[in-house]
N, C-alpha and C positions, 0 to 999 in steps of 0.2 A: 184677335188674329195678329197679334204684334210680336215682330222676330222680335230674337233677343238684344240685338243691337238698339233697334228703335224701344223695345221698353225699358232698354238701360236709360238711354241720354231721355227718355221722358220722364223717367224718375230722378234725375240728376236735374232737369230742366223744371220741376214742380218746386222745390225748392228755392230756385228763381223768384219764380212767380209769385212764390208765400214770402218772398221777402219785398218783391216789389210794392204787395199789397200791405203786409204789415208797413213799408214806409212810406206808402201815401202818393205812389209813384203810377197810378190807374192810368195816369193819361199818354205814358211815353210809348214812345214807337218802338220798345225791346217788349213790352208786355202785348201789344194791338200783334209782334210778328210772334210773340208765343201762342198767342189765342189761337190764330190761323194753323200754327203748327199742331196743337192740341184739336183742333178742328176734322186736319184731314186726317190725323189718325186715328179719328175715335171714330170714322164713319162706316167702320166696321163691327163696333165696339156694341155687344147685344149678346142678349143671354140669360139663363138662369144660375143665381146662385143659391144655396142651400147654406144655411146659417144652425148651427147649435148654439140657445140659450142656457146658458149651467150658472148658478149660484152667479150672477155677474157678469159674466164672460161670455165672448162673446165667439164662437170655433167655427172656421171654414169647413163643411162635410161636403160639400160640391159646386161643383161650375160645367156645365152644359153652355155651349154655345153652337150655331150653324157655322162660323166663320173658323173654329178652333182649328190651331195647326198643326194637333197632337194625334195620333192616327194610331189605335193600338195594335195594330197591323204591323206598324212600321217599327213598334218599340225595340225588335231585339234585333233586327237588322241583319235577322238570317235566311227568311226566305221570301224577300222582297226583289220581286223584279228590277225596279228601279233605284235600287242601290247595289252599287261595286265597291266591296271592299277595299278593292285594288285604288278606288278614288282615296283614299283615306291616304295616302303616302303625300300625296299631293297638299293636301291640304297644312298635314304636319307639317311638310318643307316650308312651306308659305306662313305659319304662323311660328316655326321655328324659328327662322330665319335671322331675327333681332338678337335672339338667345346666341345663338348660333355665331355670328357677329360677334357681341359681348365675348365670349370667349374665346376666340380667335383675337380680340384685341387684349383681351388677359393674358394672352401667350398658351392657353391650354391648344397645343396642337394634335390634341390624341381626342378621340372619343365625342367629336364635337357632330359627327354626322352619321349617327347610327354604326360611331365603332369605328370606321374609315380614318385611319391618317390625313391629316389637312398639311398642305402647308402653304402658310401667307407669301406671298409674292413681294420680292423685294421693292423695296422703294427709291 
């Protein structure tokens, strides 16, 4: 039951850990505050998976869990009460917005907001 964000930086943050441990470093206070982190978010972490054996190999065929955040309900996001398409503008803004920047500091003045003329304010 892990958003995308926390199972990014726990996989970026695992790496860590496998280097602290290959150099001998069990004892510092950066591995005792990964443990704790690895701790609280596994305490949802329960399930079945489903494993295919073929010549060697080893193939994900499933994963069942009560905690999972995937809802096939929710997949196409058309006739779900609790989503408004109309939120989706919002969000684009907010994760645009860097982009958005960058090319307004590029000088591109055209096309940088959904097609809208921009123009940066003097300085």
């Amino acid at each position: 039951m892990l958003d995308k964000e926390t199972l990014f930086e726990a996989q970026k943050m695992s790496m860590t850990y496998a280097n602290l441990v290959y150099n001998g470093q069990w004892f510092t206070p950066l591995r005792q505050a990964m443990d704790a982190f690895f701790a609280e978010v596994n305490k949802v972490v329960t399930g079945e998976v489903t494993l295919k054996l073929y010549k060697g190999n080893i193939i994900p065929a499933g994963i069942k869990s009560p905690y999972s955040l995937y809802d096939m309900g929710l997949g196409g996001f058309t006739d779900v009460d609790m989503y408004d398409q109309k939120d989706a503008t919002g969000f684009i803004r907010c994760f645009g917005l860097p982009l958005k920047t960058r090319a307004l500091l590029l000088g591109n003045k055209t096309n940088v907001d959904f097609g809208k003329p921009v123009v940066l304010p003097k300085k």
